[in-house]
Structure formats: structure tokens, C-alpha cells
N, C-alpha and C positions, 0 to 999 in steps of 0.2 A: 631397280632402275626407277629413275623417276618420272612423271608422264609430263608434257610438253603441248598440254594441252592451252586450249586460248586465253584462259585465267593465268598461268603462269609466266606464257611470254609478253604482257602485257604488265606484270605485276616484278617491277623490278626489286622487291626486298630493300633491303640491306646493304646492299653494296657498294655504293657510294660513300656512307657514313661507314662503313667498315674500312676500305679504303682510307679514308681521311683520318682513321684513328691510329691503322699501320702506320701513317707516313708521320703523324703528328708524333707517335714514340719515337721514330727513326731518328725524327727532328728534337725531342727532349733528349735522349741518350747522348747523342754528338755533342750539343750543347752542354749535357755534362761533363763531358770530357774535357770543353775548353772549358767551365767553370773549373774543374778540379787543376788542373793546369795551372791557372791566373790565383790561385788558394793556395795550394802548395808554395809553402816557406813566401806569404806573401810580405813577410817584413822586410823580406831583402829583395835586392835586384836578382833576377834569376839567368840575365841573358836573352839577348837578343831572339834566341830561337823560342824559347818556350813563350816568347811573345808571338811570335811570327805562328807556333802551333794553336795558340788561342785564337787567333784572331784568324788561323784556317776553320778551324773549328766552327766560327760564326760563321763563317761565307758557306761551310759544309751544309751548316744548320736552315740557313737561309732558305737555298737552293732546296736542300731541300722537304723544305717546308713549302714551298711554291709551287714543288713540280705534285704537290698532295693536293693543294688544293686544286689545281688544273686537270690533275686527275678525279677527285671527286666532281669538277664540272661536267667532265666527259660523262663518268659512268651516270651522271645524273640527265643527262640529255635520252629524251624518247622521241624517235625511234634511235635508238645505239649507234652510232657511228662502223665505217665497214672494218676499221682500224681500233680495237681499242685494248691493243699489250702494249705494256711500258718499254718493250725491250730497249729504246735508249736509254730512259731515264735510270730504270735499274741498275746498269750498267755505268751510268755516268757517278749513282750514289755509291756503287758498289767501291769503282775505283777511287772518287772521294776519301771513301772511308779507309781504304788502305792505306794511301798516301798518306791521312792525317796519323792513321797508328804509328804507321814508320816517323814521322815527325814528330808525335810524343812521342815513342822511345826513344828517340834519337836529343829531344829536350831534355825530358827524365833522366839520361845517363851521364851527358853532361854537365 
């Protein structure tokens, strides 16, 4: 176990810039996804939907890439806030992320 002594709970590390680098991968990966989307057979018209996937894709990306950096605010505020788990946003990138896979596959197959 680790000790909790008054050097430690005043000495927040890392976790904010760790945080900001999770969410900024979150934010590259998705965003490749609508890259590879808009690439794919770009010499032709591909259809309306594999548009409409790419361009979830950004807004996925966006989002969240926002809600990282509002989280690295957080975890970077001293003294810590009484609230600080993601559980909406998690949840909001989580379902993002589904819907946009269903929407590429659902591009891709057509």
C-alpha cells in the first residue's frame, strides 16, 4: 500500500497530462477512422452515407477532444473538486463510438 502522507496529497503527479493524452488518442483514433472513410476509393463518389460517417467521425472527434481538455482542467485544479469521474462523458464517448462503428459498417458495406 501506498502511504498518504502530506507530500503526496498535495503533489498531484501526472494526472492531468496523462488524462489529456488518453483522451487526445481517443480523439486521433476516431478521427482516423473518418480519415480512412473520406480515402477509401476517394476517386469516386462513395454515397451519401459514408459522408454523413465521416463527418460523425469529426463531431465524435471534436467532442471528444473537448471533453479532455475540460477534463485535464479539472484534474489540474488544487484543491480537487468533490466530483471528479467522468461517468457522463465516458459514456457519451462510449456511445459515440458505437454508433459511428455501426455507421461505418453500415457505409463500408454499401
Amino acid at each position: 500500500m501506498t502511504s498518504l502522507g502530506p507530500r503526496n496529497r498535495q503533489d498531484g503527479g501526472l494526472q492531468a497530462e496523462r488524462t489529456a493524452l488518453a483522451w487526445t488518442r481517443t480523439s486521433f483514433a476516431v478521427l482516423a477512422n473518418g480519415a480512412l472513410l473520406i480515402l477509401r476509393d476517394f476517386h469516386s463518389y462513395a454515397g451519401l452515407l459514408r459522408l454523413a460517417a465521416a463527418g460523425l467521425a469529426v463531431t465524435v472527434t471534436l467532442s471528444t477532444y473537448l471533453i479532455g481538455v475540460r477534463r485535464q482542467r479539472t484534474l489540474g485544479r488544487r484543491p480537487l473538486p468533490q466530483r471528479i469521474t467522468p461517468g457522463r462523458e465516458v459514456h457519451l464517448v462510449g456511445i459515440s463510438v458505437l454508433v459511428l462503428i455501426f455507421t461505418s459498417a453500415l457505409a463500408l458495406t454499401l
